[in-house]
C-alpha positions as CSV (number, residue, x, y, z in Angstrom):
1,X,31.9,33.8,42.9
2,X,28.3,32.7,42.8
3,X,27.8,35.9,45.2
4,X,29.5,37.9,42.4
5,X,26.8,36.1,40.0
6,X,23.7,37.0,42.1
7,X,24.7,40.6,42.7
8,X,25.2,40.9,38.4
9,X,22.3,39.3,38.0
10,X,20.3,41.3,40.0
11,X,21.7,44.5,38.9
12,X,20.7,43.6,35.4
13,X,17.3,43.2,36.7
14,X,17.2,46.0,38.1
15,X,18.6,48.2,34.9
16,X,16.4,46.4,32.8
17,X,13.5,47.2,34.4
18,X,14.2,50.4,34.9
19,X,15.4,50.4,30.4
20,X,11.7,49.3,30.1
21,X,10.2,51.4,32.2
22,X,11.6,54.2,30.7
23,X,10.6,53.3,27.4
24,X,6.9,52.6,28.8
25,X,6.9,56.4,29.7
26,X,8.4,57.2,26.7
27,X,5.7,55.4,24.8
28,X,2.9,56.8,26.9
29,X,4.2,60.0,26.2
30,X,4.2,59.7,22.2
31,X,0.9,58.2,22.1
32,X,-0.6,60.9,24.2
33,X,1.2,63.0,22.0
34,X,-0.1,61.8,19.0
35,X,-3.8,61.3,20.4
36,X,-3.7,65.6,21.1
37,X,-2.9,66.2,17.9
38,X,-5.3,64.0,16.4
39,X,-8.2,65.9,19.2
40,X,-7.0,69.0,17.8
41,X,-7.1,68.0,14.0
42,X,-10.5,66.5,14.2
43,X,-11.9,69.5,16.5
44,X,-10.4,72.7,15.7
45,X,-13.5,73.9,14.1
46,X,-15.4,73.8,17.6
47,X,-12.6,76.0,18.9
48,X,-12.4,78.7,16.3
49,X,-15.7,79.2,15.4
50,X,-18.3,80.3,17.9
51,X,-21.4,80.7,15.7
52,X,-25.1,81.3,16.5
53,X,-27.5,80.1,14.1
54,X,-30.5,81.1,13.3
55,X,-33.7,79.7,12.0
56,X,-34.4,80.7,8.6
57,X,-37.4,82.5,9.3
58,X,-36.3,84.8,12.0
59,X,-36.9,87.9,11.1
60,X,-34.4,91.2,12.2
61,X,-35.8,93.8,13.8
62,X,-33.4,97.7,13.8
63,X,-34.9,100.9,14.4
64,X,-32.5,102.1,11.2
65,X,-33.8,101.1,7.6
66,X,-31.7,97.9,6.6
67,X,-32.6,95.2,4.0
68,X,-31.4,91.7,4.3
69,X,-29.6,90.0,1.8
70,X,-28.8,86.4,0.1
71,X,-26.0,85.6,-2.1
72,X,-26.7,82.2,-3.5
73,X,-22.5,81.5,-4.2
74,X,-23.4,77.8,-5.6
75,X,-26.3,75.3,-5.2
76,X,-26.5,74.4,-1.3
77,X,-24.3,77.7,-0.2
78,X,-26.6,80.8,0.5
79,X,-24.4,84.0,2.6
80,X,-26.6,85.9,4.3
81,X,-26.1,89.7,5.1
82,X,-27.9,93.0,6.4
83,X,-27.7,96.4,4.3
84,X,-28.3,99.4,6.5
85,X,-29.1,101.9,3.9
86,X,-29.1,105.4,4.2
87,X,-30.2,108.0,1.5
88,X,-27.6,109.4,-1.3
89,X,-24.6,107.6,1.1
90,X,-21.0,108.6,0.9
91,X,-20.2,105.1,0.0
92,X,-20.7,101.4,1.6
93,X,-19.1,100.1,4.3
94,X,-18.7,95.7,4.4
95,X,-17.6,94.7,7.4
96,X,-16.5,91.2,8.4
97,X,-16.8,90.2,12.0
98,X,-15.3,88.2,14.5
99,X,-15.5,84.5,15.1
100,X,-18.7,84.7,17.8
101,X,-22.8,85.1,17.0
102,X,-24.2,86.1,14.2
103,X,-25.1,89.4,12.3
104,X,-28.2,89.4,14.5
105,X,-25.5,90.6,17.5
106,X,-22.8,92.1,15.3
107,X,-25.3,94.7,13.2
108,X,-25.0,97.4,16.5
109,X,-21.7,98.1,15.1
110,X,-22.8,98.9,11.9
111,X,-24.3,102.7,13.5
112,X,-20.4,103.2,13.9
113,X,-20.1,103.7,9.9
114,X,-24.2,104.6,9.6
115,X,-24.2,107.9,11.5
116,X,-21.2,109.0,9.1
117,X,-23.5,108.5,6.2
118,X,-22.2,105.4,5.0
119,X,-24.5,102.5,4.1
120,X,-23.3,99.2,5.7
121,X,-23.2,95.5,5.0
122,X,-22.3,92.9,7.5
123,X,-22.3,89.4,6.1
124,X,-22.6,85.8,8.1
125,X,-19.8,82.9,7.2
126,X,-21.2,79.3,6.4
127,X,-22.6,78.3,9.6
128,X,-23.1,81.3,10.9
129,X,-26.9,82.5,11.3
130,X,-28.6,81.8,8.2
131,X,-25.8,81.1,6.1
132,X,-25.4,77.7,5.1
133,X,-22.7,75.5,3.5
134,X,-19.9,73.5,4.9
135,X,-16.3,75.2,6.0
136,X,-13.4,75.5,4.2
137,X,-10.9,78.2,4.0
138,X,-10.9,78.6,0.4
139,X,-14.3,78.2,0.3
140,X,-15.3,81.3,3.0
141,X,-13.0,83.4,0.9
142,X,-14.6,82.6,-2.4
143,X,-17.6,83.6,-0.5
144,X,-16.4,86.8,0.5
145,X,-15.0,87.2,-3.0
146,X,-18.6,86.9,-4.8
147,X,-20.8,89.2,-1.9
148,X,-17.9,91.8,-2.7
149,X,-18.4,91.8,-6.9
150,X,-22.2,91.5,-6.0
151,X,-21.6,94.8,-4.2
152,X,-19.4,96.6,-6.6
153,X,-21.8,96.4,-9.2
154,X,-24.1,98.9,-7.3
155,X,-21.0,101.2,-5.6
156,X,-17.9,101.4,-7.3
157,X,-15.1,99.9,-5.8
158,X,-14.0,103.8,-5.0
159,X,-16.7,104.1,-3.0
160,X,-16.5,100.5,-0.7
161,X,-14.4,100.0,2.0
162,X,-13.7,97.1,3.5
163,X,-13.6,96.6,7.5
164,X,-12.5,93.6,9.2
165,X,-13.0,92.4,13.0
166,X,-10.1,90.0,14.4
167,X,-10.7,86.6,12.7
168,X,-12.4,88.8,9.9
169,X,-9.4,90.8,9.4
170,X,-7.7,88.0,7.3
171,X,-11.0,88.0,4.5
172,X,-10.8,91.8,4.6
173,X,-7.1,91.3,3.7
174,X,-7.8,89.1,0.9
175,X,-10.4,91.1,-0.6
176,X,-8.6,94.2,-1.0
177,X,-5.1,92.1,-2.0
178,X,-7.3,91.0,-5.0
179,X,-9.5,93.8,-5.5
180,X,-9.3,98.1,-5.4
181,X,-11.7,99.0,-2.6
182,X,-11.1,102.9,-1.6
183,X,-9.5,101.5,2.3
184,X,-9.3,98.6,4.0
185,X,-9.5,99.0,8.1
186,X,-8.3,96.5,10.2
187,X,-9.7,96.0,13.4
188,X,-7.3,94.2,15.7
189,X,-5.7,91.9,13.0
190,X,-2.9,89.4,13.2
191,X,-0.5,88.4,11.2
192,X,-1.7,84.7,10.1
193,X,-4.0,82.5,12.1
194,X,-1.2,79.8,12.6
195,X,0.5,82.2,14.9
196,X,-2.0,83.2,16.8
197,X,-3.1,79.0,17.8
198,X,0.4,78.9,18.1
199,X,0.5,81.3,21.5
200,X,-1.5,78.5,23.0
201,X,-0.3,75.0,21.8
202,X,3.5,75.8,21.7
203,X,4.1,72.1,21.6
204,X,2.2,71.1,18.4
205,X,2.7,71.1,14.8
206,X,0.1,74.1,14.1
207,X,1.1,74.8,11.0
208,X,0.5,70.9,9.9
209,X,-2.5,70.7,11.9
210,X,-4.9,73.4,11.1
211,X,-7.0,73.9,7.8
212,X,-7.6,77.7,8.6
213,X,-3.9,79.8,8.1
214,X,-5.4,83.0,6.9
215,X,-2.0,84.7,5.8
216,X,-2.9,88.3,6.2
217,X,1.0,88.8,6.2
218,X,0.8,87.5,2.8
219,X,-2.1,89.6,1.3
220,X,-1.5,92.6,2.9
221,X,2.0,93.5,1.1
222,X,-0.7,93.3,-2.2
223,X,-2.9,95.9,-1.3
224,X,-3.2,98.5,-3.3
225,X,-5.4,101.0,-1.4
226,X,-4.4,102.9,2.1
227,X,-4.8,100.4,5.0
228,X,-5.5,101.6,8.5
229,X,-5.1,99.2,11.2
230,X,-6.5,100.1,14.9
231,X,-5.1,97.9,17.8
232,X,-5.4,97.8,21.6
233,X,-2.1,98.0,23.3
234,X,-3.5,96.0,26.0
235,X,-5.0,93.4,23.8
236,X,-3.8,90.0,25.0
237,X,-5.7,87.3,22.7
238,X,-3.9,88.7,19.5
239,X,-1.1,90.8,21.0
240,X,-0.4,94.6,19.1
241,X,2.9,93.2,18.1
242,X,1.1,91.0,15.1
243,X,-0.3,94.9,13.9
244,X,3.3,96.3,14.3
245,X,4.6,93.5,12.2
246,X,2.1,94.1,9.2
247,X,2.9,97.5,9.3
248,X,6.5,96.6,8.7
249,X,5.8,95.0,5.7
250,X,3.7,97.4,3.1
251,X,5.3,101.0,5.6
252,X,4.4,103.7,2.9
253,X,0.4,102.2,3.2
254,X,-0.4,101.4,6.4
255,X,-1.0,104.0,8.8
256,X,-1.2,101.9,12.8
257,X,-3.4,103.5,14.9
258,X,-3.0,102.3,18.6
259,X,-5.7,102.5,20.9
260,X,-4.0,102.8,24.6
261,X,-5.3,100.7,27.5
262,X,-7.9,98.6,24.8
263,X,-7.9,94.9,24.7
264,X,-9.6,92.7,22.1
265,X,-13.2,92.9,22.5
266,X,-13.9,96.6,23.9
267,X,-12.3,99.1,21.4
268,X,-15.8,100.6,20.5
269,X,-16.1,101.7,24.2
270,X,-12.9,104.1,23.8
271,X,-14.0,107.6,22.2
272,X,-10.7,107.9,20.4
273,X,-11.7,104.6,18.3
274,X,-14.6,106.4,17.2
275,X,-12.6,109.8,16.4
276,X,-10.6,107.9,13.9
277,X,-13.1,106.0,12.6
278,X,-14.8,109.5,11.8
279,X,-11.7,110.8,10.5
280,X,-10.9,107.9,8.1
281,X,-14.2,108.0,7.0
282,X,-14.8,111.4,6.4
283,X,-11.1,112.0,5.0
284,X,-11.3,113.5,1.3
């Protein structure tokens, strides 16, 4: 019998070590969990915007005439933006780039539009090169909201369209949801921001996390206007799938143009993204 006892005894031991072991690892686990999504919270900003800045006083130099311009949105908030001007244009073109550099690198793109006879404006987000103010995702599109009335009181709205580069395809969708811009051209969109940070942290709450959702699925079923979207079929940071989808939702508008073998960053190098951007642009 006291054998018996011993050999309980130490089986209990044994399972109740191994009950609070488990529930160590379990613990770990949860506070890990918690501390990454708490990294993630706090940080995000780091990860989705890569921004250059630039001193107020540096001065652009393009062998094309340009302007550069300031839109004072509210005390402590100045946007700051390059006009490439042309004489007697067919219209203006205002394009929203990516998440990386400034204007200073983006403004090469602007000959795409330029040599078409289109003046162009390319604008910089708070943070971004000169433009100050501090990030919000209702604030950046109030921003884009006020250079784009600034703009439409020189060309009328039938004469701007709006262009947008991956993470400034969501602001381009917004505009033309809420305004009547001739087209809006999408340039490897996705459907919202959530799903694209969702790709890569599966395991989080993205959709509770993040402060940038950017529903372009949401906007774009309000646009009024034509909407072209080109989209490499190779494109592997925001798959074509996301374009597909947000042609599905407004059919009759949006004409999908899809740019075989691109991926995200090299569509300008593929002569048939340039044939359509002359075609759109030159269209009647």
């Amino acid at each position: 019998m006291p054998g018996l006892l011993r050999n309980n005894f130490l089986l209990f031991s044994f399972s109740y070590s191994i009950f609070i072991a488990l529930n160590a690892t379990w613990l770990y686990i949860i506070i890990g969990y918690i501390a990454i999504a708490v990294f993630v919270y706090l940080a995000q900003e780091y990860f989705i915007f890569k921004p250059e800045k630039l001193h107020k006083d540096f001065q652009y130099k393009y062998d094309w005439p340009f302007e550069e311009l300031f839109f004072d949105v509210e005390p402590g908030v100045r946007i700051n933006g390059l006009h490439f001007t042309c004489t007697n244009p067919h219209g203006l073109v205002l394009y929203f780039h990516g998440n990386t550099r400034s204007i200073k690198g983006w403004a090469k793109y602007a000959y795409d539009f330029y040599r078409y006879h289109y003046d162009v404006v390319l604008v910089d987000y708070r943070g971004f090169g000169k433009s100050t103010g501090k990030r919000s995702e209702q604030d950046m599109l109030n921003d884009m909201q006020y250079v784009y009335k600034t703009l439409a009181q020189k060309f009328t709205e039938q004469h701007l369209i709006v262009y947008g580069r991956s993470l400034g395809s969501g602001f381009a969708a917004k505009l033309a949801s809420d305004n009547n811009p001739r087209y809006l051209i999408l340039d490897a969109p996705y459907q919202s921001f959530t799903k694209v940070i969702e790709r890569f942290l599966p395991i989080l709450p993205v959709r509770f996390l993040l402060r940038y959702h950017l529903r372009t699925d949401r906007w774009i079923k309000k646009v009024k206007c034509h909407t072209y979207i080109l989209h490499g079929t190779n494109d592997r940071l925001i798959p074509i799938r996301n374009s597909e989808k947000l042609q599905q939702l407004n059919p009759t508008k949006i004409t999908l143009i899809r740019i075989e073998g691109g991926r995200h960053n090299n569509l300008p190098s593929f002569n048939v993204y340039h044939n359509f951007i002359r075609d759109i642009l030159l269209a009647t």
